[in-house]
PyMOL Python script that loads the backbone (N, CA, C, O; Angstrom):
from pymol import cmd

cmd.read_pdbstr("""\
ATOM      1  N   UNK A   1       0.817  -1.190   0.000  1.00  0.00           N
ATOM      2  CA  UNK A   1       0.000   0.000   0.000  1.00  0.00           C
ATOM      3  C   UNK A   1       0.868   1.264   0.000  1.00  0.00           C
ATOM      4  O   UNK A   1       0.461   2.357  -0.394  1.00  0.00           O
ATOM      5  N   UNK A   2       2.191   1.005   0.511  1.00  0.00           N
ATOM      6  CA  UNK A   2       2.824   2.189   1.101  1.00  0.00           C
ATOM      7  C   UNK A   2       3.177   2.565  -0.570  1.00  0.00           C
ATOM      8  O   UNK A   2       2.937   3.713  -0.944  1.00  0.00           O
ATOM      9  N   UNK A   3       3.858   1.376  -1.733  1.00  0.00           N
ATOM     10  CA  UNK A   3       3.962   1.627  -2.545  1.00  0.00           C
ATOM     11  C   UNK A   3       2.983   2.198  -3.855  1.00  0.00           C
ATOM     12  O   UNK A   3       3.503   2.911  -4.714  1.00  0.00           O
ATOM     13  N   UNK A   4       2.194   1.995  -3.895  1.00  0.00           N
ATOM     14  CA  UNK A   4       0.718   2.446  -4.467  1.00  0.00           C
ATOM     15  C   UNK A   4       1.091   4.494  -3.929  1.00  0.00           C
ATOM     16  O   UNK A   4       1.622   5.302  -4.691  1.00  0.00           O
ATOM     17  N   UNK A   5       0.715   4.739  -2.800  1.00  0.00           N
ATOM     18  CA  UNK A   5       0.760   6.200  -2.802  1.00  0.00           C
ATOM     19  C   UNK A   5       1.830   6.815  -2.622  1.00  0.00           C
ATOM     20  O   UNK A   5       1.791   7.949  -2.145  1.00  0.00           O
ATOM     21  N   UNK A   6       3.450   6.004  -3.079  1.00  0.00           N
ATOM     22  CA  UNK A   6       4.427   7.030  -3.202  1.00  0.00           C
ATOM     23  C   UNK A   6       4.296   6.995  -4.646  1.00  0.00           C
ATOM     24  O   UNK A   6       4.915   7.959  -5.097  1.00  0.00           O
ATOM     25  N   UNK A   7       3.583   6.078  -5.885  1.00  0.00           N
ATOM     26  CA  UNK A   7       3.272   5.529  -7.107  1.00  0.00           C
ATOM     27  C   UNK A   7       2.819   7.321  -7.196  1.00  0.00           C
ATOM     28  O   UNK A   7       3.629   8.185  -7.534  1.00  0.00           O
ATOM     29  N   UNK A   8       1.082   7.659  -6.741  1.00  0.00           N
ATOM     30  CA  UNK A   8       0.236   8.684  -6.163  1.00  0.00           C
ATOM     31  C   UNK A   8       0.856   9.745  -6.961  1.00  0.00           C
ATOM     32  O   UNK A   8       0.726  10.362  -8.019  1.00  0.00           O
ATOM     33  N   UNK A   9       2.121   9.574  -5.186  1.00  0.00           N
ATOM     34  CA  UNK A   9       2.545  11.510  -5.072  1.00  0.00           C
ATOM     35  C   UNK A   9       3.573  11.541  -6.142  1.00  0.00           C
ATOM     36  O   UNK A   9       4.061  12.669  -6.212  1.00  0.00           O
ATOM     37  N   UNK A  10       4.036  10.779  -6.929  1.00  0.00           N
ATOM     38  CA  UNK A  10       5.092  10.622  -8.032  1.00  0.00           C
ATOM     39  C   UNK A  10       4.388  11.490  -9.256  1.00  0.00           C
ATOM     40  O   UNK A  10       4.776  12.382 -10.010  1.00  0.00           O
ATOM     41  N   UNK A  11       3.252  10.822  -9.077  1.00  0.00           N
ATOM     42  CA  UNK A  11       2.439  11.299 -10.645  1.00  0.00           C
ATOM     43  C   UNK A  11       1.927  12.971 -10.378  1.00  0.00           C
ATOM     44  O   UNK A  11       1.953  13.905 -11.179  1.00  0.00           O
ATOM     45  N   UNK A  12       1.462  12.947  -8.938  1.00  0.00           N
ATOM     46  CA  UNK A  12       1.246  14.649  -8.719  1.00  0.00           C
ATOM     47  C   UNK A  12       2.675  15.770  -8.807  1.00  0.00           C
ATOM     48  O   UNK A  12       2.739  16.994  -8.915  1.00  0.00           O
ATOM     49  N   UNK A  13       3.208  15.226  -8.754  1.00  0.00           N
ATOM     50  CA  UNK A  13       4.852  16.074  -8.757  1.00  0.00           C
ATOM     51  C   UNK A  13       5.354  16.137 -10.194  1.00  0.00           C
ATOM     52  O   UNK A  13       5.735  17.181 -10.725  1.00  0.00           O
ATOM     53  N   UNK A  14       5.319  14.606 -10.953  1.00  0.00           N
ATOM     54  CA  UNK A  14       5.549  15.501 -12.725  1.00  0.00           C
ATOM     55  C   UNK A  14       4.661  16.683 -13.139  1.00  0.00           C
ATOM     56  O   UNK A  14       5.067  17.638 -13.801  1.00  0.00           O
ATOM     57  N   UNK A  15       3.007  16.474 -12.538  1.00  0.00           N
ATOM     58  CA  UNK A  15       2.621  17.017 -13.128  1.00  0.00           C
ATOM     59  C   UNK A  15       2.647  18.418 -12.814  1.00  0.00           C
ATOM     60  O   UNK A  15       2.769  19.332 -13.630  1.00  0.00           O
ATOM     61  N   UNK A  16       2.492  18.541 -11.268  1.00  0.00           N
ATOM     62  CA  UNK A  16       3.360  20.024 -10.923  1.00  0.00           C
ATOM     63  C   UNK A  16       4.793  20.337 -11.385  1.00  0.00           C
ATOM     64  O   UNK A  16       5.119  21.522 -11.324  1.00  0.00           O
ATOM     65  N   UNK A  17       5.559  19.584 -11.769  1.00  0.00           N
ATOM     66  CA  UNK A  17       7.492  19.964 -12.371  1.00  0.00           C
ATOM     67  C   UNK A  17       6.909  20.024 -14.062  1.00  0.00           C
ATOM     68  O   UNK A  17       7.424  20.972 -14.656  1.00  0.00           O
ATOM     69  N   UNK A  18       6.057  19.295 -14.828  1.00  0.00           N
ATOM     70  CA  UNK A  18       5.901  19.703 -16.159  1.00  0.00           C
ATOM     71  C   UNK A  18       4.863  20.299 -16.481  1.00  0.00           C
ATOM     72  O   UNK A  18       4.717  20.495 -17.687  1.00  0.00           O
ATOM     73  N   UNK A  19       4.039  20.678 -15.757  1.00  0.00           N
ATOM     74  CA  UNK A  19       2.714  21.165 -15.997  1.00  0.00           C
ATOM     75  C   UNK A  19       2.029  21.912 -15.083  1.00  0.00           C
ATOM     76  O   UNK A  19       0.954  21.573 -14.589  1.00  0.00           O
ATOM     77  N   UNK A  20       2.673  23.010 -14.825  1.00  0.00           N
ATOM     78  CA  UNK A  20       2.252  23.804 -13.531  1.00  0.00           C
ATOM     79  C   UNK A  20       1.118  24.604 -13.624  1.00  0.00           C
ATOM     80  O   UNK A  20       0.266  24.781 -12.753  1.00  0.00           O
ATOM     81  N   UNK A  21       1.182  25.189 -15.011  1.00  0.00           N
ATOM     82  CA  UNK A  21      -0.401  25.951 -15.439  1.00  0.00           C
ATOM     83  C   UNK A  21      -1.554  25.216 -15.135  1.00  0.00           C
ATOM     84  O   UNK A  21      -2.508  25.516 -14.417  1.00  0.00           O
ATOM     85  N   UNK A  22      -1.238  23.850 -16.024  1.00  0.00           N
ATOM     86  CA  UNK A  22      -2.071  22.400 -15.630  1.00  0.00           C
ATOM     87  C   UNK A  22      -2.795  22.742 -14.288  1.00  0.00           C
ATOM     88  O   UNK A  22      -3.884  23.269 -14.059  1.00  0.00           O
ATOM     89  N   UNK A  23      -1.833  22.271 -13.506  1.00  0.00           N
ATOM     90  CA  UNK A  23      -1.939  22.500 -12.111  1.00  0.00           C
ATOM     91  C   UNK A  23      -2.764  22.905 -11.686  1.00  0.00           C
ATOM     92  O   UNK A  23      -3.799  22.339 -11.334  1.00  0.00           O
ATOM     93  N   UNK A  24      -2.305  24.618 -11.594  1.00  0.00           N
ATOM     94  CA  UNK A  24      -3.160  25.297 -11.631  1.00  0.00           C
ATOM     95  C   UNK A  24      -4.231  25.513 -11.962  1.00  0.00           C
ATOM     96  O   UNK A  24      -4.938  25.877 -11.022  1.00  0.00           O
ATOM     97  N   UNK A  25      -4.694  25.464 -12.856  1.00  0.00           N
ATOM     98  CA  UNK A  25      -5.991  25.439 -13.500  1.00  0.00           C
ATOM     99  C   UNK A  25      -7.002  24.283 -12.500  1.00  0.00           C
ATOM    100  O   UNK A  25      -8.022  24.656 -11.920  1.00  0.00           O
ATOM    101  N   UNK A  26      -6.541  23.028 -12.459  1.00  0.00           N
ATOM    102  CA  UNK A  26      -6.708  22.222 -11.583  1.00  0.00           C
ATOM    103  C   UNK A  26      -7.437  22.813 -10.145  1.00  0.00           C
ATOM    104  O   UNK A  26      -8.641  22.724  -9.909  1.00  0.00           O
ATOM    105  N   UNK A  27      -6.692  23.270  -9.487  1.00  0.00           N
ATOM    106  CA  UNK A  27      -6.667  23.643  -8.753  1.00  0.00           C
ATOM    107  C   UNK A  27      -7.271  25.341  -8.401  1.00  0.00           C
ATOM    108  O   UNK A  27      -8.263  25.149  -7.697  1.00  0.00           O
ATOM    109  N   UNK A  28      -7.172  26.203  -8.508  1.00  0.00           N
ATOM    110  CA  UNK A  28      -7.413  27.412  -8.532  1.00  0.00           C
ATOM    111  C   UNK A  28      -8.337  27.952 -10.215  1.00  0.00           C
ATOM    112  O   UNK A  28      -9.506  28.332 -10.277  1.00  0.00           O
ATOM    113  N   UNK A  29      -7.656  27.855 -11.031  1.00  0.00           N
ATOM    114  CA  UNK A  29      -8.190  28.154 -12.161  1.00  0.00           C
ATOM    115  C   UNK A  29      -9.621  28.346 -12.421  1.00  0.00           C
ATOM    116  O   UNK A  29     -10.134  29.398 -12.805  1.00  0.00           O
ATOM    117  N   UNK A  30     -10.376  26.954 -12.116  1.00  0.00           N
ATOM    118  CA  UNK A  30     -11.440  26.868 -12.885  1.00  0.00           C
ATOM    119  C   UNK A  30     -11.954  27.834 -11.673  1.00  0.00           C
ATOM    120  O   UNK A  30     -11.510  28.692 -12.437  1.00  0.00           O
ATOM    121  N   UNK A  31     -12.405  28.478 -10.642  1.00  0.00           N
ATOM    122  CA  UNK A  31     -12.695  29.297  -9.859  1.00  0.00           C
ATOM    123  C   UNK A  31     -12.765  30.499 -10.441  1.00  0.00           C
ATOM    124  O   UNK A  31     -13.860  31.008 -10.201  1.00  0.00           O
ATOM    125  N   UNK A  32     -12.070  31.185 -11.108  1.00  0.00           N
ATOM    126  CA  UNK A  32     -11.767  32.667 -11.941  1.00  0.00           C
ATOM    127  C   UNK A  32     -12.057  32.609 -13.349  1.00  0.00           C
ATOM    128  O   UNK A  32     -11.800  31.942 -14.352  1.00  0.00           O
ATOM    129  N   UNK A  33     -12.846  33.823 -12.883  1.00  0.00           N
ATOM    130  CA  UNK A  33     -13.669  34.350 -14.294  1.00  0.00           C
ATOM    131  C   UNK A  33     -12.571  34.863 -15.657  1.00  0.00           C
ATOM    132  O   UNK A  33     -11.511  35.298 -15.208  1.00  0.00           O
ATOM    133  N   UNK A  34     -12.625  34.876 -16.719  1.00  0.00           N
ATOM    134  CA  UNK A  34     -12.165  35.625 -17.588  1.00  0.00           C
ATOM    135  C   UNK A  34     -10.813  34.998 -17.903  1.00  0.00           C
ATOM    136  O   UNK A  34     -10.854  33.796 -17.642  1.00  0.00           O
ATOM    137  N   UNK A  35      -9.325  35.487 -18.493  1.00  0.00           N
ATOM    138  CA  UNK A  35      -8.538  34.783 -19.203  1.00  0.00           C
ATOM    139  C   UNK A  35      -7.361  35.121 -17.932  1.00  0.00           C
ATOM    140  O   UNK A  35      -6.437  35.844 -18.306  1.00  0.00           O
ATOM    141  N   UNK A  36      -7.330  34.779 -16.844  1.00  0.00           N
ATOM    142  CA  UNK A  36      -6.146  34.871 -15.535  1.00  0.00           C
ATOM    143  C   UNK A  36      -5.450  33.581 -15.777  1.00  0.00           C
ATOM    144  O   UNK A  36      -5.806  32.444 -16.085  1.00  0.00           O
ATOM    145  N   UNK A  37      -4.385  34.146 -15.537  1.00  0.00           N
ATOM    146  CA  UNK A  37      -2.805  33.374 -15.396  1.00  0.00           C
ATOM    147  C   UNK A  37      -2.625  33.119 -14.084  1.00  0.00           C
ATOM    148  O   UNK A  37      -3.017  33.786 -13.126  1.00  0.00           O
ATOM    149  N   UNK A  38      -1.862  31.875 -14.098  1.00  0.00           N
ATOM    150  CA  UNK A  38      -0.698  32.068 -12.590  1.00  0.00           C
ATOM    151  C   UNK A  38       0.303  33.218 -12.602  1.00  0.00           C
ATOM    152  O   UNK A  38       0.358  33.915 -13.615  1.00  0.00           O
ATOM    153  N   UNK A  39       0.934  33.423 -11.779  1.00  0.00           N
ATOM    154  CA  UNK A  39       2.035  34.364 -11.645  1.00  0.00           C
ATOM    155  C   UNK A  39       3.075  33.518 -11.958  1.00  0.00           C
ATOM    156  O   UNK A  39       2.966  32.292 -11.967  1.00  0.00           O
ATOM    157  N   UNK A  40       4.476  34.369 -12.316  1.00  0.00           N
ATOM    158  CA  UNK A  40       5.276  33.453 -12.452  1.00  0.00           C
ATOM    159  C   UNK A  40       5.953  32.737 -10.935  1.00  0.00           C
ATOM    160  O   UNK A  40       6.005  31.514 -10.807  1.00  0.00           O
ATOM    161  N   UNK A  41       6.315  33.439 -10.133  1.00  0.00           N
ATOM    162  CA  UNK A  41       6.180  32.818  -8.660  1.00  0.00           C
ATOM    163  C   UNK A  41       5.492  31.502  -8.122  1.00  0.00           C
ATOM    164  O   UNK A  41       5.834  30.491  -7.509  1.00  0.00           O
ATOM    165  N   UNK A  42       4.432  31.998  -8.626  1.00  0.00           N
ATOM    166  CA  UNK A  42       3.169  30.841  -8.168  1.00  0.00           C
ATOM    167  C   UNK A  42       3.990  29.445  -9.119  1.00  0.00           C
ATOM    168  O   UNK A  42       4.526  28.369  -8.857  1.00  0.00           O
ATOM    169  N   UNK A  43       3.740  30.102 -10.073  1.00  0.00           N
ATOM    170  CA  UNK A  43       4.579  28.445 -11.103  1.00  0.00           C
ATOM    171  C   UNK A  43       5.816  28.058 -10.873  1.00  0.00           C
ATOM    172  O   UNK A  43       6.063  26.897 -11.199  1.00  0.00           O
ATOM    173  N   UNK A  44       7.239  29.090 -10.102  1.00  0.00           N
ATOM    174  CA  UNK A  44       8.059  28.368  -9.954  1.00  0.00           C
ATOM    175  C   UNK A  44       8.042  27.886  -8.371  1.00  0.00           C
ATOM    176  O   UNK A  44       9.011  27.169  -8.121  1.00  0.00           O
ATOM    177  N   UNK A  45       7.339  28.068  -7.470  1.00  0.00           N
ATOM    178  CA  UNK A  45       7.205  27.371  -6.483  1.00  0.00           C
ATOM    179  C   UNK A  45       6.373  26.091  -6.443  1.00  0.00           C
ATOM    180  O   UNK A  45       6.623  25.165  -5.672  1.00  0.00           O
ATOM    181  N   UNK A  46       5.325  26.097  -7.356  1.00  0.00           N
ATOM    182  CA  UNK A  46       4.448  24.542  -7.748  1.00  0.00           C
ATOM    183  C   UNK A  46       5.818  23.586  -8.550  1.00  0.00           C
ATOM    184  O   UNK A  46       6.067  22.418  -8.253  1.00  0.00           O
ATOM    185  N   UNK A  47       6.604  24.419  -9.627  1.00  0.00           N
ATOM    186  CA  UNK A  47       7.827  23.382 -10.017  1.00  0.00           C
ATOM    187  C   UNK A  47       8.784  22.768  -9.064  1.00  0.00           C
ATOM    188  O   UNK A  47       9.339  21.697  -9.313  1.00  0.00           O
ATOM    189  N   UNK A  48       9.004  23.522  -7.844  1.00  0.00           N
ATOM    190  CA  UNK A  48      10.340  23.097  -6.828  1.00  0.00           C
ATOM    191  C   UNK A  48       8.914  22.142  -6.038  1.00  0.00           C
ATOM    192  O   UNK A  48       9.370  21.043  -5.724  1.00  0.00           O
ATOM    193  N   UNK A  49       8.048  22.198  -5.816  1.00  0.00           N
ATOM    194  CA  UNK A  49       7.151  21.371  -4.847  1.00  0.00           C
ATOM    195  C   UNK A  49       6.837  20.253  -5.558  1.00  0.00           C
ATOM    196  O   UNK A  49       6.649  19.220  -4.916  1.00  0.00           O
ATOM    197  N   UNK A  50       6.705  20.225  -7.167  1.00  0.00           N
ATOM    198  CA  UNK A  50       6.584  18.973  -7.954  1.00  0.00           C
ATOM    199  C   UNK A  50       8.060  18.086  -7.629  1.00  0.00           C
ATOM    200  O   UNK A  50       7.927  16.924  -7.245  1.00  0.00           O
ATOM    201  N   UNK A  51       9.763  18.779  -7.827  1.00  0.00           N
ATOM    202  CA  UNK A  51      10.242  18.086  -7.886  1.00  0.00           C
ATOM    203  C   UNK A  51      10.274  17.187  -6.049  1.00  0.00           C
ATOM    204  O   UNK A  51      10.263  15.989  -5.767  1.00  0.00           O
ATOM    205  N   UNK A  52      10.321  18.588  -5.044  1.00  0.00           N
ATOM    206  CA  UNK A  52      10.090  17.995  -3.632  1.00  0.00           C
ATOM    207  C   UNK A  52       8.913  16.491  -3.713  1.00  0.00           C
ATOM    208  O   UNK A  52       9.199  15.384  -3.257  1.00  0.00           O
ATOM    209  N   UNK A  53       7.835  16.784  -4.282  1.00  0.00           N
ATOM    210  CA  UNK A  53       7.257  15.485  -4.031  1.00  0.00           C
ATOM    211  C   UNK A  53       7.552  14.301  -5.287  1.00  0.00           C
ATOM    212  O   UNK A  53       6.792  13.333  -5.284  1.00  0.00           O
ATOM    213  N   UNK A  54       8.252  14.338  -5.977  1.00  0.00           N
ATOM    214  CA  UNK A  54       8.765  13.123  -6.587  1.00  0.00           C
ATOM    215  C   UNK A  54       9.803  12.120  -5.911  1.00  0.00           C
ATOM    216  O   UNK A  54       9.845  10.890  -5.937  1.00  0.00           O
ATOM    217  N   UNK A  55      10.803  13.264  -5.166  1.00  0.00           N
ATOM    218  CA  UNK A  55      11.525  12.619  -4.245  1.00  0.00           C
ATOM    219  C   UNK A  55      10.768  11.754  -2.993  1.00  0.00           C
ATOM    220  O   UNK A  55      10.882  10.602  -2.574  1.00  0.00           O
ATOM    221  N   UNK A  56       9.986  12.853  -2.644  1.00  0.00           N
ATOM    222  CA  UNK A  56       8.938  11.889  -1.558  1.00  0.00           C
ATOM    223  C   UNK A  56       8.295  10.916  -2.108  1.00  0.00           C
ATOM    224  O   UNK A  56       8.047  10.124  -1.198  1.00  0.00           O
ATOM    225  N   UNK A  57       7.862  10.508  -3.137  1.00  0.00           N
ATOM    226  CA  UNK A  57       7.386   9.662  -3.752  1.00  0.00           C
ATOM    227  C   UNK A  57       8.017   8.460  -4.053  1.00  0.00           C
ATOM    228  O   UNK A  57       7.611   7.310  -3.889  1.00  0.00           O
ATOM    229  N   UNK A  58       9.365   8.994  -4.651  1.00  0.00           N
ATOM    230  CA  UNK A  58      10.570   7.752  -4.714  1.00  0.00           C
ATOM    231  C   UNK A  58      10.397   6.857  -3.397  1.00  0.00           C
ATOM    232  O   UNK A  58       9.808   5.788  -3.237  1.00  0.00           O
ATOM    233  N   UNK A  59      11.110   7.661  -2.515  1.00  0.00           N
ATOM    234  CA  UNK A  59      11.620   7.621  -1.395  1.00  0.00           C
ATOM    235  C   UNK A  59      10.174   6.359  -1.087  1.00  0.00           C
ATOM    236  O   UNK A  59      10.319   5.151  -1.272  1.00  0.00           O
ATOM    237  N   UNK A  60       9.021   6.928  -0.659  1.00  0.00           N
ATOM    238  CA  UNK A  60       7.841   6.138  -0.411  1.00  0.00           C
ATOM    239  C   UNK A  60       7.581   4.433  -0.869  1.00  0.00           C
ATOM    240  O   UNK A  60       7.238   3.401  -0.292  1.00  0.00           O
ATOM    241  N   UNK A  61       8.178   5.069  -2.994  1.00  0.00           N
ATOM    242  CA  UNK A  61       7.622   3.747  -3.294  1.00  0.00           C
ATOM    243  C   UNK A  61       8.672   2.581  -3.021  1.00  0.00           C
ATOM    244  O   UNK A  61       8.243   1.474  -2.693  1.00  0.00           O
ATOM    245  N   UNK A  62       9.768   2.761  -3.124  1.00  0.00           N
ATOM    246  CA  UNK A  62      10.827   2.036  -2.849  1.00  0.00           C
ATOM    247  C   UNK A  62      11.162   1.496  -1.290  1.00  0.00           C
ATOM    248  O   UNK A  62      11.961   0.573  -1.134  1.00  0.00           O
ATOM    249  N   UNK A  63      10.506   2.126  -0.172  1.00  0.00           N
ATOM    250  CA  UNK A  63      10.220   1.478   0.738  1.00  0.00           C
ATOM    251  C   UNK A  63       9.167   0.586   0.835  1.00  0.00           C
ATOM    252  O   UNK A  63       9.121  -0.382   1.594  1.00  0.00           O
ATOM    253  N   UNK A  64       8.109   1.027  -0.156  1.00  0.00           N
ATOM    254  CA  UNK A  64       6.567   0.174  -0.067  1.00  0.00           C
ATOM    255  C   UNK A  64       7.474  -1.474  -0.609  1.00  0.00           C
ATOM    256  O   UNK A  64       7.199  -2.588  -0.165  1.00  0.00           O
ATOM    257  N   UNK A  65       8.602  -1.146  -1.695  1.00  0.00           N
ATOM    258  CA  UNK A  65       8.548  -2.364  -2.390  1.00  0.00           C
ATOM    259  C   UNK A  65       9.698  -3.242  -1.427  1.00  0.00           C
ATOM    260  O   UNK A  65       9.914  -4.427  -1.678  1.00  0.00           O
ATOM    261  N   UNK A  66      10.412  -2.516  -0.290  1.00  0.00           N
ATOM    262  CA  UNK A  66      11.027  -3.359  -0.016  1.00  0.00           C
ATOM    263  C   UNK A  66      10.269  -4.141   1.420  1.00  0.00           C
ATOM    264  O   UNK A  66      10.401  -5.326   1.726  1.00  0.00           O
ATOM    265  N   UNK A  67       9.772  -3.497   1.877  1.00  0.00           N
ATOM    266  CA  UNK A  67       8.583  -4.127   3.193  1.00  0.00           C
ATOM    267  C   UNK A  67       8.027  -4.770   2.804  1.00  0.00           C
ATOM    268  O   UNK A  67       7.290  -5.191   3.695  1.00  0.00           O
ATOM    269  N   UNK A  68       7.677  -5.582   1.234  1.00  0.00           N
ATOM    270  CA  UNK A  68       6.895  -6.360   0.742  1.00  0.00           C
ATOM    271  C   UNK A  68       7.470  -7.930   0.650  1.00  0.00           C
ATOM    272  O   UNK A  68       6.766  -8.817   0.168  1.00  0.00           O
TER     273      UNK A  68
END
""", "prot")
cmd.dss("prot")
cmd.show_as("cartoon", "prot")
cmd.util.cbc("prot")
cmd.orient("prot")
């Protein structure tokens, strides 16, 4: 199980490190009216938090697989 949701937070972290607008939109976006952007801030802190949770994710699934 442990491996399954470091699997999870792996896939949420590319998509915040390659797809932060994505993200966003996801998340905040569809809320706001009219043609609004992220800031660029906003996107390079969702990129350093995508790569932070890939590592957590590694880290996760590779313990899930060795407790198995």
């Amino acid at each position: 199980m442990l491996a399954l949701g470091g699997f999870f937070i792996m896939i949420i972290g590319l998509v915040n490190t390659f797809a932060p607008s994505f993200a966003w939109y996801i998340k905040e976006g569809w809320k706001v009216d009219g043609d609004s952007e992220p800031s660029e801030a906003y996107l390079s802190i969702t990129r350093f938090g995508g790569i932070i949770a890939i590592i957590i994710g590694i880290i996760l699934f590779l313990a899930g697989l060795s407790s198995s």
